[in-house]
C-alpha positions as CSV (number, residue, x, y, z in Angstrom):
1,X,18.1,0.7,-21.6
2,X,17.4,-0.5,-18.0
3,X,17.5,2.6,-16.5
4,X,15.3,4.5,-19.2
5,X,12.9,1.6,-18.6
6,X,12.7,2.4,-14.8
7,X,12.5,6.1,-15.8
8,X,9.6,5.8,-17.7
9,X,7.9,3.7,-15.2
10,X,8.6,6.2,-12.4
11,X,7.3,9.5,-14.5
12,X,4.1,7.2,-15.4
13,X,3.5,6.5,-11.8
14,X,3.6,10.2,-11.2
15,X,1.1,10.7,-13.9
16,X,-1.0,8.1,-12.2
17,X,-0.9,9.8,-8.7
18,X,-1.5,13.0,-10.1
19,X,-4.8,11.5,-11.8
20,X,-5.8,9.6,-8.8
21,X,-5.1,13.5,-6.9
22,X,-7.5,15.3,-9.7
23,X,-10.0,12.7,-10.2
24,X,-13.4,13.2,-7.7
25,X,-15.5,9.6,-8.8
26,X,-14.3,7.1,-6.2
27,X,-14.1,3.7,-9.0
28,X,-11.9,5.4,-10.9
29,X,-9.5,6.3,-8.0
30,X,-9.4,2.9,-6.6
31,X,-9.2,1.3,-10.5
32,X,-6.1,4.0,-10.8
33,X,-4.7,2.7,-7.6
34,X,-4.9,-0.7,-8.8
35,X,-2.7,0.4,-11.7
36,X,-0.2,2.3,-9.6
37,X,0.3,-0.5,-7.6
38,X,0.7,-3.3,-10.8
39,X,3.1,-0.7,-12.4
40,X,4.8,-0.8,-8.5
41,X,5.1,-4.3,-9.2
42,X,6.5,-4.3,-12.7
43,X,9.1,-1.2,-11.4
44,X,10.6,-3.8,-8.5
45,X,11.0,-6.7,-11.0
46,X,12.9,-4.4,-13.1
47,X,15.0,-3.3,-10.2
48,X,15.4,-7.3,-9.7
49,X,13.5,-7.3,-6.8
50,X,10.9,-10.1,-7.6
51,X,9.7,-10.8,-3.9
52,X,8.9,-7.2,-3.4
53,X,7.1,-7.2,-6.6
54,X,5.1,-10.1,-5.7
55,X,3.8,-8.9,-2.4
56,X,3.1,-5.2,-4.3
57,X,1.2,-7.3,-6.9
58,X,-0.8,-9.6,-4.2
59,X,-1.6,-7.1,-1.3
60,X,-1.5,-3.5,-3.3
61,X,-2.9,-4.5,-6.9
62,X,-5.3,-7.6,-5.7
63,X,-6.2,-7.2,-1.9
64,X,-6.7,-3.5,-1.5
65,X,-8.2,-3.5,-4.8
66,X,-11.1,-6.1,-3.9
67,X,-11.1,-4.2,-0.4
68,X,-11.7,-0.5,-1.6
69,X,-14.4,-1.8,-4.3
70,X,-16.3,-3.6,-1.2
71,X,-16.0,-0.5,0.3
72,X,-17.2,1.8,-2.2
73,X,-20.6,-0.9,-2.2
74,X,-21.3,1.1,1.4
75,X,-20.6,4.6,0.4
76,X,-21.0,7.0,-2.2
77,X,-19.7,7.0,-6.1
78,X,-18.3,10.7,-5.8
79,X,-16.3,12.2,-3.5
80,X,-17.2,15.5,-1.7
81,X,-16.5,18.8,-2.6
82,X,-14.0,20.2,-0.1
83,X,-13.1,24.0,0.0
84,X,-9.6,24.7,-0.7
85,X,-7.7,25.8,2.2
86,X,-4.1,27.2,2.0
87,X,-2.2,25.4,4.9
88,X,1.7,26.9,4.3
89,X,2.8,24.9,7.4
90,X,1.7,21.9,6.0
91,X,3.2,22.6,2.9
92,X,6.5,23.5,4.8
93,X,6.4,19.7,7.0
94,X,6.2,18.5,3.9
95,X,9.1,20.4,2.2
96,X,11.1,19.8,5.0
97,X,10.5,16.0,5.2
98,X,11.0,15.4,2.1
99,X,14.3,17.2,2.2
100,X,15.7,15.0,5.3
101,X,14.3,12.2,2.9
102,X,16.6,13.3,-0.2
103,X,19.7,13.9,1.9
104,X,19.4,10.2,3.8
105,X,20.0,9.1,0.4
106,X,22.8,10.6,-0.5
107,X,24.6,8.5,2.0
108,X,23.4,5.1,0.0
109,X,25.7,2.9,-2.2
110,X,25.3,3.3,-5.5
111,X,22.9,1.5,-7.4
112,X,24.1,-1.7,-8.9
113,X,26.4,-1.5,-7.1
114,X,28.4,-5.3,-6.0
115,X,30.2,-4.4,-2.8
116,X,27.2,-2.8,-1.4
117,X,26.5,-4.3,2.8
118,X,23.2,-5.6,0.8
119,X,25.4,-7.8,-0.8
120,X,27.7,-8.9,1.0
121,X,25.5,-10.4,4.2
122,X,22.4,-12.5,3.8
123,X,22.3,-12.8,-0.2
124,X,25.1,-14.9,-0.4
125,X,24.0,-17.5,2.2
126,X,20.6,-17.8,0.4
127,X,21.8,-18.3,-2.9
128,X,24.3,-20.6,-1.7
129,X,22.3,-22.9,1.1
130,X,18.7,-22.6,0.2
131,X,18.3,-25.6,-2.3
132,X,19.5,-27.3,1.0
133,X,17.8,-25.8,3.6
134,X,14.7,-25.0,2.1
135,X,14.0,-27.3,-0.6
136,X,12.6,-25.4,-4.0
137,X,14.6,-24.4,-6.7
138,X,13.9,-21.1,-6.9
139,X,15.9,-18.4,-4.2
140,X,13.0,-16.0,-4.0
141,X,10.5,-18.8,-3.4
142,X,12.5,-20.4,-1.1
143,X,12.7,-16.9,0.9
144,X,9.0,-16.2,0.7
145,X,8.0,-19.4,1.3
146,X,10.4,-20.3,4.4
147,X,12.7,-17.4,5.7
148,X,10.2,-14.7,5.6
149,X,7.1,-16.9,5.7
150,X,6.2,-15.1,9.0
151,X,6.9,-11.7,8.0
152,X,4.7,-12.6,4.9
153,X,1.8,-13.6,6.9
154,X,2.4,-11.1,9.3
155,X,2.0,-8.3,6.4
156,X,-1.3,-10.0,5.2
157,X,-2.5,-10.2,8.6
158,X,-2.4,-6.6,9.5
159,X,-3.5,-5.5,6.0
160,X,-7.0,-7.8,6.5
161,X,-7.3,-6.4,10.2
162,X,-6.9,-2.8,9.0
163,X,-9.7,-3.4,5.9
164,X,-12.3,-5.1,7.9
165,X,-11.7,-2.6,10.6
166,X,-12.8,0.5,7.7
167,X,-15.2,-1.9,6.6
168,X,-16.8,-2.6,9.8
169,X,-16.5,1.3,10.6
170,X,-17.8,2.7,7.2
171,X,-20.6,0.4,7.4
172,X,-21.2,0.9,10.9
173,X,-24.1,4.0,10.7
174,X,-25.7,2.0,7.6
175,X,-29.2,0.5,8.3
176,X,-29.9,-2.9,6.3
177,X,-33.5,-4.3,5.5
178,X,-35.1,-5.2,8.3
179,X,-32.6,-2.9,10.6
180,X,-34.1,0.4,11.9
181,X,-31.4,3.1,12.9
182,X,-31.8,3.8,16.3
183,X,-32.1,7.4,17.4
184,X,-30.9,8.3,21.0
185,X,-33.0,10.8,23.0
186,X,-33.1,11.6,26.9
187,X,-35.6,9.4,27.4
188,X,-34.2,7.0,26.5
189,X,-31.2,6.9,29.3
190,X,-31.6,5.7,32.6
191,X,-31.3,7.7,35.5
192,X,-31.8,11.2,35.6
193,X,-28.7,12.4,34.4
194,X,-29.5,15.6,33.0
């Protein structure tokens, strides 16, 4: 049942990023990103992994979501028409890649499975010593909270830098009330630098 569970959630996501491909009005792409990245969220709890589905659910689904509809304030509602362009290179990169990608998994453990490395380094220790070491009843607080508090913030802190940085550059040519664009001619430079 599990696994037709995590199956469905996977071809729905596909579904979703096929939507957000097809789709040209720029809410709708973020509001379908938003759901990607909840049903992100709800795919790693079902694969029991409840601290990578509550960073997905904090940063993809509530962060970048705030953050792309502040950033849709400063630009347009649909996206550009591009002309279609046949690239078969790219389209052979990506073939390739995602071939090397398949076959690097094929080397992996099994899923579920208990005498997986995974298992048998860090995960006992926390189950065993973190009531002591850290304090709070639950493991995957206790690993958010203390043993990867750093990396937690660390994550946050480079996902804010990178959204006010596209803020800041997206906004950047935009002239507010009271603002007048200025326009650069040769006059304007010192020096006779022609």
């Amino acid at each position: 049942m599990e696994l037709a569970v995590v199956i469905g959630m996977l071809f729905f996501m596909a579904a979703i990023a096929l939507a957000i491909i097809w789709v040209r009005n720029l809410f709708a792409v973020t509001m379908l990103m938003g759901i990607y990245s909840l049903t992100a969220a709800a795919l790693y709890v079902a694969l029991d992994a409840v601290d990578v589905a509550f960073t997905e659910a904090a940063v993809g689904a509530g962060i970048s979501t705030v953050l792309m509809l502040a950033t849709l304030s400063l630009t347009k509602a649909e996206e550009k028409p591009f002309r279609s362009i046949q690239h078969p290179v790219s389209l052979a990169v990506v073939l390739v890649t995602g071939g090397v990608l398949i076959y690097g998994t094929l080397d992996m453990p099994a899923y579920g499975d208990p005498d997986a490395p995974i298992h048998q380094h860090v995960a006992p220790r926390y189950v065993q010593d973190s009531g002591q070491e850290v304090g709070p009843p639950n493991i995957v607080t206790s690993i958010l909270a203390s043993y990867r508090g750093y990396d937690t913030m660390g994550e946050v802190t480079v996902i804010f830098t990178a959204a006010a940085g596209v803020l800041m550059l997206i906004g950047r040519g935009r002239s507010g009330p009271g603002r007048r664009r200025k326009t650069w001619d040769y006059e304007d430079l010192e020096g006779d630098e022609r």
